[in-house]
BADO-687813 format. One record per atom (N, C-alpha, C): residue number from 1; residue in three letters; atom name; x, y, z. Coordinates in nm, 3 decimals, padded with zeros to 5 digits. Layout:
% BADO-687813
<n: NUM	res: Ala	atom: CA	px: X	py: Y	pz: Z>
...
This chain:
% BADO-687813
<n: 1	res: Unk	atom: N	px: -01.941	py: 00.758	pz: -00.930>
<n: 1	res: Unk	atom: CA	px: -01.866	py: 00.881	pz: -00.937>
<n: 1	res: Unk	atom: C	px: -01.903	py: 00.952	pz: -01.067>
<n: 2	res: Unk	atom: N	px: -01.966	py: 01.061	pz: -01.049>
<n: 2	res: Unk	atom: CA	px: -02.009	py: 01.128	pz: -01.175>
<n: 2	res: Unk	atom: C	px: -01.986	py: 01.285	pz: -01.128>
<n: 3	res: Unk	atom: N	px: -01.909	py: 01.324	pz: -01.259>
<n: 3	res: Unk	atom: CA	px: -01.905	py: 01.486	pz: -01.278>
<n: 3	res: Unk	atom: C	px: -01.744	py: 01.508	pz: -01.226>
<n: 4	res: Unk	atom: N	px: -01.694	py: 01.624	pz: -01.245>
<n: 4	res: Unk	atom: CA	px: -01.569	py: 01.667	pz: -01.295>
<n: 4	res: Unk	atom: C	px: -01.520	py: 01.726	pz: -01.136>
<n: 5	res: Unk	atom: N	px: -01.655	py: 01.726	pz: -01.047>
<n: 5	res: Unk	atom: CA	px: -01.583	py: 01.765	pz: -00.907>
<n: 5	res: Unk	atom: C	px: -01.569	py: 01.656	pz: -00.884>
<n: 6	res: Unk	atom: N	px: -01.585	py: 01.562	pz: -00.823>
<n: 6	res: Unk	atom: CA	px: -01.608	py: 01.450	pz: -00.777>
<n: 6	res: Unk	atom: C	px: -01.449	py: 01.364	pz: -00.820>
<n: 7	res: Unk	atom: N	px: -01.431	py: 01.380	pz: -00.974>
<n: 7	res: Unk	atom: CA	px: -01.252	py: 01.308	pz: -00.977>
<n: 7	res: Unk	atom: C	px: -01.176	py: 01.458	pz: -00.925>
<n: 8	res: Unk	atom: N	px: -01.181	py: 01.541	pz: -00.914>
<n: 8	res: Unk	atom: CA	px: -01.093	py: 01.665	pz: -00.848>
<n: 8	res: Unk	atom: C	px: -01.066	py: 01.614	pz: -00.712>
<n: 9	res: Unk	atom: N	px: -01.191	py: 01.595	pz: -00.642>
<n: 9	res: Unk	atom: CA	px: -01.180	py: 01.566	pz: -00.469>
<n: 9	res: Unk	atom: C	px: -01.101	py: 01.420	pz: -00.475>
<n: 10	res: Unk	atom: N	px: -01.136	py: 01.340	pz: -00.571>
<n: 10	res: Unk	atom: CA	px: -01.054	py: 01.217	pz: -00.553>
<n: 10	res: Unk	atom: C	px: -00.904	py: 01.236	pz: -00.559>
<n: 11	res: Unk	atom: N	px: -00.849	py: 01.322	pz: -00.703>
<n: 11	res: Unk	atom: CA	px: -00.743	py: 01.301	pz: -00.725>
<n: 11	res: Unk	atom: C	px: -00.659	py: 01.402	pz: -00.552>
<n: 12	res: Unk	atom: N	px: -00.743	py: 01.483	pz: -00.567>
<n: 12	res: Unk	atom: CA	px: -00.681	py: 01.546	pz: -00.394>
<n: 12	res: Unk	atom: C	px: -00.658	py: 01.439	pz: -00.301>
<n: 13	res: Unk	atom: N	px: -00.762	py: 01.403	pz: -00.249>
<n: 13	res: Unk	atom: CA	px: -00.738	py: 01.289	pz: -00.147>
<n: 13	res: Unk	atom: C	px: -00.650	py: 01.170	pz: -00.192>
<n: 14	res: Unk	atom: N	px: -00.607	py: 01.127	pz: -00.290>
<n: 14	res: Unk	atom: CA	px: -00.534	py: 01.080	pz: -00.308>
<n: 14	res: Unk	atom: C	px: -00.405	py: 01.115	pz: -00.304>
<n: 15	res: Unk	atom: N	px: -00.385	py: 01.216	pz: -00.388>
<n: 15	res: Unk	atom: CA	px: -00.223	py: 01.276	pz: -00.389>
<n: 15	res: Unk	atom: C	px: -00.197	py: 01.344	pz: -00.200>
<n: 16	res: Unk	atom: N	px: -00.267	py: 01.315	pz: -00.115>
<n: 16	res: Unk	atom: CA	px: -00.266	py: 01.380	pz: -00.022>
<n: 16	res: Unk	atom: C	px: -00.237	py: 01.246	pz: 00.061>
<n: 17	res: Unk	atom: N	px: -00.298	py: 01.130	pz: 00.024>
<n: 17	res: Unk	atom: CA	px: -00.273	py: 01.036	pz: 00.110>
<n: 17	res: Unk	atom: C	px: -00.156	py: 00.968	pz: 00.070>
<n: 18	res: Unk	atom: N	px: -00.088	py: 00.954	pz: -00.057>
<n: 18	res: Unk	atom: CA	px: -00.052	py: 00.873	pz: -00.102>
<n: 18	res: Unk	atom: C	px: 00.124	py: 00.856	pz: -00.075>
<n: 19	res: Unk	atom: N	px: 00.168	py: 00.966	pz: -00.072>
<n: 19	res: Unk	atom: CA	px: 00.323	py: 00.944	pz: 00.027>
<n: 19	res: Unk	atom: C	px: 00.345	py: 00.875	pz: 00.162>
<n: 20	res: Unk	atom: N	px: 00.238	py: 00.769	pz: 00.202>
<n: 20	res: Unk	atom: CA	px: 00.242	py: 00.688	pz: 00.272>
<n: 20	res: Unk	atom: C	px: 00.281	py: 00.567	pz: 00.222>
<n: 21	res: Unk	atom: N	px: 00.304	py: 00.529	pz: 00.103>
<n: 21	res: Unk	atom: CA	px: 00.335	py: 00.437	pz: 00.016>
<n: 21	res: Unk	atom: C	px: 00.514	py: 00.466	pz: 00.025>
<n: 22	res: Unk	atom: N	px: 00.540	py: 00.585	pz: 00.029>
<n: 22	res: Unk	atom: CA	px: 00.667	py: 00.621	pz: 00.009>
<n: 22	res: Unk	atom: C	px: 00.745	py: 00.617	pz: 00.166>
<n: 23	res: Unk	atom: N	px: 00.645	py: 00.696	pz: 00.258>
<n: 23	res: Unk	atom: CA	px: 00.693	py: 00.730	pz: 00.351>
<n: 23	res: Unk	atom: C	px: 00.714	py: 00.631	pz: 00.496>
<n: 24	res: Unk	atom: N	px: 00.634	py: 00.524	pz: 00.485>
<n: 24	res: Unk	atom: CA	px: 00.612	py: 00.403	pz: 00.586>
<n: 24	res: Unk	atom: C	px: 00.681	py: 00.346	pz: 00.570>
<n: 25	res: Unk	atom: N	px: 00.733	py: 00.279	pz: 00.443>
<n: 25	res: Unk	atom: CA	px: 00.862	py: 00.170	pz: 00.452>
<n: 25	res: Unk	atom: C	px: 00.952	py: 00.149	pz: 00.504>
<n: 26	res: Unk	atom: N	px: 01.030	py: 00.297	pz: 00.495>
<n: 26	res: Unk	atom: CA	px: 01.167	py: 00.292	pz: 00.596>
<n: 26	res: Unk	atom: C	px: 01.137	py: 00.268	pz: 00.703>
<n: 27	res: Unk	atom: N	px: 01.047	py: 00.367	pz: 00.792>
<n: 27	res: Unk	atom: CA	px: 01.016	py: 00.399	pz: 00.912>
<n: 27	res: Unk	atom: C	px: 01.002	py: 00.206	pz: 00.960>
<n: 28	res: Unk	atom: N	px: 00.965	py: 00.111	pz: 00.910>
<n: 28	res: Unk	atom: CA	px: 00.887	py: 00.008	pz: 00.928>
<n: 28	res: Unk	atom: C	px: 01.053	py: -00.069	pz: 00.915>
<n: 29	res: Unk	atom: N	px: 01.087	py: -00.070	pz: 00.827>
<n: 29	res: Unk	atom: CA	px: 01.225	py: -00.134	pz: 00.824>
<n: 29	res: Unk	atom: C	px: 01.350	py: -00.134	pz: 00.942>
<n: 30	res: Unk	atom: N	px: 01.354	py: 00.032	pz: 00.974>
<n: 30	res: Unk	atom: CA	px: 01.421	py: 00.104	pz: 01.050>
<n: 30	res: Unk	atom: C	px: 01.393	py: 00.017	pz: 01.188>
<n: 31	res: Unk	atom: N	px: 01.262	py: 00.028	pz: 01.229>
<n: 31	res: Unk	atom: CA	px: 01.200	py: -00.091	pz: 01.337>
<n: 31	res: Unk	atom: C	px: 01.278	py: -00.199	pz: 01.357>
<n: 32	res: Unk	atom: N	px: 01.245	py: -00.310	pz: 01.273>
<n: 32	res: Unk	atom: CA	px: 01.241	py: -00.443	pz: 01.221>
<n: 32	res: Unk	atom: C	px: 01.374	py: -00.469	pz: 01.257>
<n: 33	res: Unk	atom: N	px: 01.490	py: -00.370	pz: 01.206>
<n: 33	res: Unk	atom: CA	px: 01.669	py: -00.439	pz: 01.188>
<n: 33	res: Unk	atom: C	px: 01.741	py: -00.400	pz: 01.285>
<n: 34	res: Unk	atom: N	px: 01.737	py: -00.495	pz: 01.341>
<n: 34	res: Unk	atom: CA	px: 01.871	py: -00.458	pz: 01.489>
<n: 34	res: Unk	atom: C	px: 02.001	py: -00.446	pz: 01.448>
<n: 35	res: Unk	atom: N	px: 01.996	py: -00.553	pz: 01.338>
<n: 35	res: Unk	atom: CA	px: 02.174	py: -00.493	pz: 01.293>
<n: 35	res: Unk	atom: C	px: 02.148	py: -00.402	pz: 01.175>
<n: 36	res: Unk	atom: N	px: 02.185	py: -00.284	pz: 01.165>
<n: 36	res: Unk	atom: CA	px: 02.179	py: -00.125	pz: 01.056>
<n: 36	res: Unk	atom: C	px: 02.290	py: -00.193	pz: 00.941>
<n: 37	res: Unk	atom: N	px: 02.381	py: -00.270	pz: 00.965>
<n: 37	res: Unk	atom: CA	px: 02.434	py: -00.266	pz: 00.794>
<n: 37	res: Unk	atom: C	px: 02.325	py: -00.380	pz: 00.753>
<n: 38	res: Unk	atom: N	px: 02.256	py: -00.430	pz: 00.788>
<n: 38	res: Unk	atom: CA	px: 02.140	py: -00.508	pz: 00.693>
<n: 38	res: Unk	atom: C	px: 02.018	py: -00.386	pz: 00.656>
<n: 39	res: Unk	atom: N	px: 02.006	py: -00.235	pz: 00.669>
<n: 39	res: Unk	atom: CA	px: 01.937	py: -00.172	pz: 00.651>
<n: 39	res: Unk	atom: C	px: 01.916	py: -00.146	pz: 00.515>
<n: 40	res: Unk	atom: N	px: 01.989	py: -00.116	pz: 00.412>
<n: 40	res: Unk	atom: CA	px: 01.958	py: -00.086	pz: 00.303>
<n: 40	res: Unk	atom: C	px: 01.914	py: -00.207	pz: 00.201>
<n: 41	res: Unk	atom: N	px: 02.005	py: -00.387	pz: 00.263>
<n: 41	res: Unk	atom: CA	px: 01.948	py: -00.450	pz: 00.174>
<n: 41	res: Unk	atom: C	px: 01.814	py: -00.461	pz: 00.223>
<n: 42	res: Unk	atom: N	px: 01.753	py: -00.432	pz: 00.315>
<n: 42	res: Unk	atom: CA	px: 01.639	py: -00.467	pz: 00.331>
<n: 42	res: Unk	atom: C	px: 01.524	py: -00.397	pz: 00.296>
<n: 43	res: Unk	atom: N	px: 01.561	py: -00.303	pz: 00.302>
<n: 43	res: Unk	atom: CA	px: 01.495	py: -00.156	pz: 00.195>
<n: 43	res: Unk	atom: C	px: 01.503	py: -00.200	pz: 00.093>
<n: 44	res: Unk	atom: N	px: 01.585	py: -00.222	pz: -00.009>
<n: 44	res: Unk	atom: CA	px: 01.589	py: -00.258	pz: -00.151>
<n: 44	res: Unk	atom: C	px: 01.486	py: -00.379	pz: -00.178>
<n: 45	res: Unk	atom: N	px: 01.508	py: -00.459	pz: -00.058>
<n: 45	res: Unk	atom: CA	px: 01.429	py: -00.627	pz: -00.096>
<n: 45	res: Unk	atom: C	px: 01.293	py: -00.585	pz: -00.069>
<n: 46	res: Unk	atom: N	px: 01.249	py: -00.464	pz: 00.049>
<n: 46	res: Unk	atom: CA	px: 01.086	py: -00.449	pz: 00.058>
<n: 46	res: Unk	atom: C	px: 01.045	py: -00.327	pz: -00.065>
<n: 47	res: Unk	atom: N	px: 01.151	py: -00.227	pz: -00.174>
<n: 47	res: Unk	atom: CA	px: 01.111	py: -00.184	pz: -00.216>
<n: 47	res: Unk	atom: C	px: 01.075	py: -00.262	pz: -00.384>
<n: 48	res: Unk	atom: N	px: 01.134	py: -00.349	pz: -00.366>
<n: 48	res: Unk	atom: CA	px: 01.146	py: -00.478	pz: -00.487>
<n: 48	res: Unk	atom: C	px: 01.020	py: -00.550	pz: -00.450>
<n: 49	res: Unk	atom: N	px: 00.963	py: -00.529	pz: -00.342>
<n: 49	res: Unk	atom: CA	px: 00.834	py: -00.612	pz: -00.358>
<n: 49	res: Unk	atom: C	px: 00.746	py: -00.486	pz: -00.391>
<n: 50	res: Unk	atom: N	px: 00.731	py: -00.374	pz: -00.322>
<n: 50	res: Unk	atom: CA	px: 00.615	py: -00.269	pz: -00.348>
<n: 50	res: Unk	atom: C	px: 00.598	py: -00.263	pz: -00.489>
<n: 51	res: Unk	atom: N	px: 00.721	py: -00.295	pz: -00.551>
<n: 51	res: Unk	atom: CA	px: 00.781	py: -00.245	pz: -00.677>
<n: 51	res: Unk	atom: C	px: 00.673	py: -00.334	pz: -00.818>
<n: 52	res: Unk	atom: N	px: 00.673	py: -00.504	pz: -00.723>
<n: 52	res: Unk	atom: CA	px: 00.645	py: -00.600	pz: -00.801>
<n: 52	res: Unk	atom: C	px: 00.474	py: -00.607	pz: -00.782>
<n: 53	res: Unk	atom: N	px: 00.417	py: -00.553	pz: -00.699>
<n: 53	res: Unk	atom: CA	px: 00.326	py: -00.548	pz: -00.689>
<n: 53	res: Unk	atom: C	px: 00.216	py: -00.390	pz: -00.748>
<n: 54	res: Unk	atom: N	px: 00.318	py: -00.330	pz: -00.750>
<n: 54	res: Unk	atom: CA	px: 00.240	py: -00.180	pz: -00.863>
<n: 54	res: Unk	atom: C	px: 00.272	py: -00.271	pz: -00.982>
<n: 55	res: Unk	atom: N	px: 00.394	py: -00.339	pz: -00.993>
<n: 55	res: Unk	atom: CA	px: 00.362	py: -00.387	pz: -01.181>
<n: 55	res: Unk	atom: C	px: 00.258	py: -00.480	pz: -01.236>
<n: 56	res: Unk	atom: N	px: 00.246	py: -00.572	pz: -01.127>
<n: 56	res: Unk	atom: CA	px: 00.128	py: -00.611	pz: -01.131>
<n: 56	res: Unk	atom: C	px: -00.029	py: -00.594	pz: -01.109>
<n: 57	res: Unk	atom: N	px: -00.069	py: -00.446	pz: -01.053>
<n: 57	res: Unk	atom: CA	px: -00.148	py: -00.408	pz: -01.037>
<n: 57	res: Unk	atom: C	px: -00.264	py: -00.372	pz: -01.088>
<n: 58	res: Unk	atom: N	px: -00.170	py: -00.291	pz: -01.200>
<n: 58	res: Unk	atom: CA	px: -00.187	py: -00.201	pz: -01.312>
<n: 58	res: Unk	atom: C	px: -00.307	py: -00.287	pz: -01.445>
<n: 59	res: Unk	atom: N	px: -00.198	py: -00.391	pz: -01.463>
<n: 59	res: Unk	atom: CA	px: -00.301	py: -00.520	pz: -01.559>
<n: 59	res: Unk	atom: C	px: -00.401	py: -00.641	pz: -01.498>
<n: 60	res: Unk	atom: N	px: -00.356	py: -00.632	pz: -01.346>
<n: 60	res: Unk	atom: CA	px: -00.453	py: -00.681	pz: -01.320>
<n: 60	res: Unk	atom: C	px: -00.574	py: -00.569	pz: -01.293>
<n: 61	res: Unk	atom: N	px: -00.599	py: -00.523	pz: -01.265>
<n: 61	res: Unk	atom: CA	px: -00.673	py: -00.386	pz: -01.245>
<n: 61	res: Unk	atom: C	px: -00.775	py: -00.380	pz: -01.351>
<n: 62	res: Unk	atom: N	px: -00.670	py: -00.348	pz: -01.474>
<n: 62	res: Unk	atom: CA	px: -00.759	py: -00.342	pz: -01.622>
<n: 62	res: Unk	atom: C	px: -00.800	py: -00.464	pz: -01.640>
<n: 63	res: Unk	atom: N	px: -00.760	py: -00.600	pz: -01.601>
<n: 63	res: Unk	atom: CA	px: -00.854	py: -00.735	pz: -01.642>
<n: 63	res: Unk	atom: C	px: -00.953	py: -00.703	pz: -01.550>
<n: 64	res: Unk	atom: N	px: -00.959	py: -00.669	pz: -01.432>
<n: 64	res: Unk	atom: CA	px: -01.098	py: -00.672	pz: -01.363>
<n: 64	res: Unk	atom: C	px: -01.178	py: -00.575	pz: -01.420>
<n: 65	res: Unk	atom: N	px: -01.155	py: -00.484	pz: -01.456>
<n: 65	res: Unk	atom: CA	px: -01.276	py: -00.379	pz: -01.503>
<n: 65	res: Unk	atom: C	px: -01.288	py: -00.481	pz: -01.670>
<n: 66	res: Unk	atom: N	px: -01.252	py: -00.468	pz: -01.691>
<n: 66	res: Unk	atom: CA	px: -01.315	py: -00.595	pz: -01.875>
<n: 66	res: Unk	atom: C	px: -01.276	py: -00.437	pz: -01.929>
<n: 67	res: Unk	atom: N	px: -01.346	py: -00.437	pz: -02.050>
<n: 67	res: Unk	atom: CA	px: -01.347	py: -00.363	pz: -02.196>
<n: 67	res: Unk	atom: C	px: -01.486	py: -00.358	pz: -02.219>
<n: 68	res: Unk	atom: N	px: -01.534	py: -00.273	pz: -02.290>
<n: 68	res: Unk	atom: CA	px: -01.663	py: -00.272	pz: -02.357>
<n: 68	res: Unk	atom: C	px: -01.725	py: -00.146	pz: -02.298>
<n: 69	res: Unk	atom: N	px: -01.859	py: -00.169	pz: -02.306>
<n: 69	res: Unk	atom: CA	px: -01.950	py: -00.012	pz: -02.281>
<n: 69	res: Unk	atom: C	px: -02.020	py: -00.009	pz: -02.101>
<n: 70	res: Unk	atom: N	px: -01.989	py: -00.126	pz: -02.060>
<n: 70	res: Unk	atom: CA	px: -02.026	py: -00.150	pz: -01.930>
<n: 70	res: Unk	atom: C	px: -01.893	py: -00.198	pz: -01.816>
<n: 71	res: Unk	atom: N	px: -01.830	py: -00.102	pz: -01.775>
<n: 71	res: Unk	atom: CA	px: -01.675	py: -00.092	pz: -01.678>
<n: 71	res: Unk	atom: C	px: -01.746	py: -00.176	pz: -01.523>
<n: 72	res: Unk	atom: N	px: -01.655	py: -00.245	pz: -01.548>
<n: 72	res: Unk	atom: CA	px: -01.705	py: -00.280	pz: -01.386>
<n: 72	res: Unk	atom: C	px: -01.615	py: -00.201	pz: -01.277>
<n: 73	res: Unk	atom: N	px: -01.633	py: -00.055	pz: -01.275>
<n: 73	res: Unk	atom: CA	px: -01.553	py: -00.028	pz: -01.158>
<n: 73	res: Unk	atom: C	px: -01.582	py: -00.048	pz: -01.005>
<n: 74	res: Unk	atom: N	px: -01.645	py: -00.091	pz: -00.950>
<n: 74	res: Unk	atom: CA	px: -01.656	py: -00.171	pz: -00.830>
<n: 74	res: Unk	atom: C	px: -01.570	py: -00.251	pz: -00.796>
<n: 75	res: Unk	atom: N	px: -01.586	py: -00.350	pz: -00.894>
<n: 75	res: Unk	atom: CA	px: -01.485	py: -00.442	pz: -00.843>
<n: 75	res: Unk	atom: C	px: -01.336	py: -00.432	pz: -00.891>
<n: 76	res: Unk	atom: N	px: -01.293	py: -00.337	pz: -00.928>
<n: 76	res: Unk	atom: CA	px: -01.175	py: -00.202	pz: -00.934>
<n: 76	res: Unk	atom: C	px: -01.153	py: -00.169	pz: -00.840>
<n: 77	res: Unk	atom: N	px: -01.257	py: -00.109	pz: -00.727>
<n: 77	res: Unk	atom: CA	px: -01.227	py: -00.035	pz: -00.589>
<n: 77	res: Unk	atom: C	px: -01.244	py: -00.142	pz: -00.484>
<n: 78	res: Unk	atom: N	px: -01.283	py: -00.263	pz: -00.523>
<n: 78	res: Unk	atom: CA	px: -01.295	py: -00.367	pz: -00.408>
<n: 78	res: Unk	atom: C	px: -01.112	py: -00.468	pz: -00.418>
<n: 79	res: Unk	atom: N	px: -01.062	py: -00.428	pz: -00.538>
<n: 79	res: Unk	atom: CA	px: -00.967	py: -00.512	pz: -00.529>
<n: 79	res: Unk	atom: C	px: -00.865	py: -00.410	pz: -00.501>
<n: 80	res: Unk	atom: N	px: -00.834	py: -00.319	pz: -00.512>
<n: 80	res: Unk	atom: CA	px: -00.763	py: -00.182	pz: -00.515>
<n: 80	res: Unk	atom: C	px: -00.801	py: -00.166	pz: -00.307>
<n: 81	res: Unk	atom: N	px: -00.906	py: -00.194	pz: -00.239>
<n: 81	res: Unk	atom: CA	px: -00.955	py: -00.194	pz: -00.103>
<n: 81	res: Unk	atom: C	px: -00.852	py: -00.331	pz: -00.070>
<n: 82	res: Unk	atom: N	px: -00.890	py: -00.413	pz: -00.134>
<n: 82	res: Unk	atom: CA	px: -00.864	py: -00.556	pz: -00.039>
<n: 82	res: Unk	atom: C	px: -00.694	py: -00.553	pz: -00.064>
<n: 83	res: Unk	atom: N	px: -00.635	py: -00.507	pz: -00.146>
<n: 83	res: Unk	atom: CA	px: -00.494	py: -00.455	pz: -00.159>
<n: 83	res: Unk	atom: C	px: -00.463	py: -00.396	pz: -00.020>
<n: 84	res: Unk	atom: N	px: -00.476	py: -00.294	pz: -00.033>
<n: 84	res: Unk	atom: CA	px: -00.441	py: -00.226	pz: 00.089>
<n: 84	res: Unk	atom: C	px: -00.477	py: -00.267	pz: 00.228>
<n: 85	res: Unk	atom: N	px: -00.567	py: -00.342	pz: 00.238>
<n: 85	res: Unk	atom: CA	px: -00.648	py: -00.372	pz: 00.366>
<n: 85	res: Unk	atom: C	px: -00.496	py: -00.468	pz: 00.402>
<n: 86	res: Unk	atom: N	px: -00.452	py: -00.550	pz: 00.304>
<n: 86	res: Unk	atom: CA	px: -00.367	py: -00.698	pz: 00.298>
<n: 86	res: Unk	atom: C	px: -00.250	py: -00.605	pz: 00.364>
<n: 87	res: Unk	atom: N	px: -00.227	py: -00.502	pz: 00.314>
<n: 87	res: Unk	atom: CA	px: -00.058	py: -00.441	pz: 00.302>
<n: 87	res: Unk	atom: C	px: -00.082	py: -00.385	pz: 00.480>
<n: 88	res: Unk	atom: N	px: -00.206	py: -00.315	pz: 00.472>
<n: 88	res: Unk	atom: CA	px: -00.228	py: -00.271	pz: 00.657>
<n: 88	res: Unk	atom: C	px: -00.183	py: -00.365	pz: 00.747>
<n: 89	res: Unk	atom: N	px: -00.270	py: -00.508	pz: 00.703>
<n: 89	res: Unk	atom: CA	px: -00.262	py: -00.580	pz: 00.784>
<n: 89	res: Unk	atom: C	px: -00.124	py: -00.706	pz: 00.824>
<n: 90	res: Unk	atom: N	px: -00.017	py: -00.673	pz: 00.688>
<n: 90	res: Unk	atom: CA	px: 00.089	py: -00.710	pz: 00.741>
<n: 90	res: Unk	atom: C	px: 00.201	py: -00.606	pz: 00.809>
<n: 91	res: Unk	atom: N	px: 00.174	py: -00.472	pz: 00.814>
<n: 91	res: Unk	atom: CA	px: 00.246	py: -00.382	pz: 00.845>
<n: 91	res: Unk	atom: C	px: 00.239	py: -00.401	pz: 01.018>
<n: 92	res: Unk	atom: N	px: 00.085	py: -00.435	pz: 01.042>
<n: 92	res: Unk	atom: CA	px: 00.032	py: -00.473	pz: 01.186>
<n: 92	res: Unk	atom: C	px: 00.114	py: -00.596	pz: 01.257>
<n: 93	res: Unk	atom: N	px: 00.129	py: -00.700	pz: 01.144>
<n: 93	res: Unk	atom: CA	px: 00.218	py: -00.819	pz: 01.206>
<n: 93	res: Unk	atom: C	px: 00.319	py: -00.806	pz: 01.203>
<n: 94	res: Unk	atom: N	px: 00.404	py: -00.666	pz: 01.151>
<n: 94	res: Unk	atom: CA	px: 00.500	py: -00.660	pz: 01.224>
<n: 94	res: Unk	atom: C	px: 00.551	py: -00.624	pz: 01.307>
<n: 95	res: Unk	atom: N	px: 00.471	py: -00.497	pz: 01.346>
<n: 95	res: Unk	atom: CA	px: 00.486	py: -00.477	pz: 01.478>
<n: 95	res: Unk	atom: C	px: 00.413	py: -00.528	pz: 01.629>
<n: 96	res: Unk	atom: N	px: 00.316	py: -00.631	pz: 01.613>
<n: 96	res: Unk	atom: CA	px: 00.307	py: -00.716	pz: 01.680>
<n: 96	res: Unk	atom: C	px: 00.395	py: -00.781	pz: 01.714>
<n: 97	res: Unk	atom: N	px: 00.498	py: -00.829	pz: 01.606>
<n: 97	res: Unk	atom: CA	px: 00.594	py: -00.951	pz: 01.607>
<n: 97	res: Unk	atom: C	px: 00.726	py: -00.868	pz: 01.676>
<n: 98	res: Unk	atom: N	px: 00.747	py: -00.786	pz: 01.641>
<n: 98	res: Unk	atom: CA	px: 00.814	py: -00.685	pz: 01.694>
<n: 98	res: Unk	atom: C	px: 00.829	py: -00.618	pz: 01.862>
<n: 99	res: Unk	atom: N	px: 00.669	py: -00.578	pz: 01.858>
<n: 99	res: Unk	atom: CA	px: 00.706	py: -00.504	pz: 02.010>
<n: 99	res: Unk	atom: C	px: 00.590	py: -00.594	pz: 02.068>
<n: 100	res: Unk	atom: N	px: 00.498	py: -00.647	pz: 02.032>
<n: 100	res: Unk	atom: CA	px: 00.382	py: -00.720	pz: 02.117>
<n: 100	res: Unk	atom: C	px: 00.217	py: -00.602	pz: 02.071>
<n: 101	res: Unk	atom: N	px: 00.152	py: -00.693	pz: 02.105>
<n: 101	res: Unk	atom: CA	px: 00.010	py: -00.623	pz: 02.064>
<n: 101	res: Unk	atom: C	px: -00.047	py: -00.524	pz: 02.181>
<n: 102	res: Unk	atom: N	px: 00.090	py: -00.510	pz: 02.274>
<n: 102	res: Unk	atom: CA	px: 00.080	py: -00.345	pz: 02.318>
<n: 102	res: Unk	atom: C	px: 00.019	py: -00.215	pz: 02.220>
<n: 103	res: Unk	atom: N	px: -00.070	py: -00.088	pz: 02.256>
<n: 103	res: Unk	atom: CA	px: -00.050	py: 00.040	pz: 02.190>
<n: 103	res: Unk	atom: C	px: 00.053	py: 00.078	pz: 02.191>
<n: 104	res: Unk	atom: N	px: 00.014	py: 00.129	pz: 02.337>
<n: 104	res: Unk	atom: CA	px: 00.153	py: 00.269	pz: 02.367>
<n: 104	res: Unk	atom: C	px: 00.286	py: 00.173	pz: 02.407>
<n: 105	res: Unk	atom: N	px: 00.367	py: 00.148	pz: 02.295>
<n: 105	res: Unk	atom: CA	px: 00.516	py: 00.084	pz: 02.332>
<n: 105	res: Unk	atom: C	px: 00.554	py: 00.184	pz: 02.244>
<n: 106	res: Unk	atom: N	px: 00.701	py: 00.243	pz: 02.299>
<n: 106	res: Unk	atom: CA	px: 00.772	py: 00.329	pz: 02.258>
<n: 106	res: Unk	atom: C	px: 00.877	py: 00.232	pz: 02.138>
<n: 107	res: Unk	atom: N	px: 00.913	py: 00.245	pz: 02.085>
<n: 107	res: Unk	atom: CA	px: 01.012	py: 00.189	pz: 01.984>
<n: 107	res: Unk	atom: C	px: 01.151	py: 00.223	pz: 02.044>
């Protein structure tokens, strides 16, 4: 990534994708709880994990890139990838576990 367009288009596509972090949880929770007064602790307990995992992100992040005159950002975007790939792919087991590895099931 080099030159001053190139983090512009990033920071766009990012701030453009990124209220999916915000916006999926409920929707995913809302699913999941047949009984609604367990709705908010359960929101709180999955936003206590999103929560624990940006705090940990952050320093692990900066240990993978090191310090010095040579950044390893690759393996920045491979662990920052395999993050999300992990979070996709339990969002998937739940609604597997949920409605079945049907597409089109209505909720």
């Amino acid at each position: 990534m080099k030159g001053e367009a190139s983090l512009i288009v990033l920071a766009v596509l990012s701030g453009f994708v990124s209220g999916v972090v915000i916006g999926l949880p409920p929707l995913c929770f809302v699913a999941v709880t047949a009984d609604r007064s367990k709705l908010g602790t359960r929101m709180g307990m999955g936003y206590a994990m999103i929560g624990l995992g940006v705090l940990a992100g952050g320093p692990g992040a900066g240990n993978i890139l090191g310090s010095g005159q040579h950044l390893d950002w690759q393996s920045v975007w491979a662990f920052s990838g395999a993050s999300c790939i992990a979070a996709g792919l339990g969002y998937a087991a739940i609604r597997v576990f949920k409605y079945g590895a049907q597409i089109t099931v209505k909720a």
